[in-house]
Every structure is written in C-alpha cells, then in structure tokens.
C-alpha positions, 0 to 999 in steps of 0.5 A: 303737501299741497292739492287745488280746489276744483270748480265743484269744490273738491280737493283730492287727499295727496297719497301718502297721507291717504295711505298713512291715515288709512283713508281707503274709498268710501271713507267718511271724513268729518269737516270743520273750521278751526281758528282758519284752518279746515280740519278734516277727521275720519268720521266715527262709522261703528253702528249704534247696536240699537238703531242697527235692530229698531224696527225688525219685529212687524209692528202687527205682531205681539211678542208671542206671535212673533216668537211662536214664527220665529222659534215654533210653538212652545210646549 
C-alpha cells in the first residue's frame, strides 16, 4: 500500500493496516531509519509504577504527619 507525504510531513496510515496493528487514535508510534527504510513501531506506553507515584506526599510534611492526615491518629 502506498500514502503521500503531505506539505506539513504527514502521512496518513492506510485503514487496513491501522486496523490490523490496532493502531487506534492517540496511539503513540516510535520512528526510526533502518538500512533506508522508515520504520515505525507502537510505542511502549505502560507507566512506570514509580515515576506514576513520585511526588504524591507534600514535601513539608514528615512520614508521621502525613500518615496521621491520611489514616487518623494512631493508638
């Protein structure tokens, strides 16, 4: 199959292939140039667990506190 570039450098992914990779909107593609071809691979987009939480405790705040506001006082 083949698709034009446009003036902006776009390309638009003909259906059946975007239908048979599962490439839905928002979808986010990894370019590179490999031996003269473009090569274009779905990106990884699973979250690292740690960056996902860095930063949700206030940095004012001591571990006690924090958990004191967040489960009540302790016994």
């Amino acid at each position: 199959m083949k698709a034009t570039l446009s003036e902006k450098g776009q390309v638009t992914i003909p259906k059946k292939i975007r239908q048979r990779l599962g490439l839905m909107p928002g979808t986010v593609i990894d370019f590179e140039a490999q031996d003269g071809k473009l090569v274009g691979v779905k990106a990884d987009t699973v979250e690292d667990p740690v960056a996902a939480v860095t930063g949700i405790v206030r940095a004012h705040m001591s571990v006690d506190d924090y958990l004191e506001e967040t489960r009540g006082p302790s016994r």
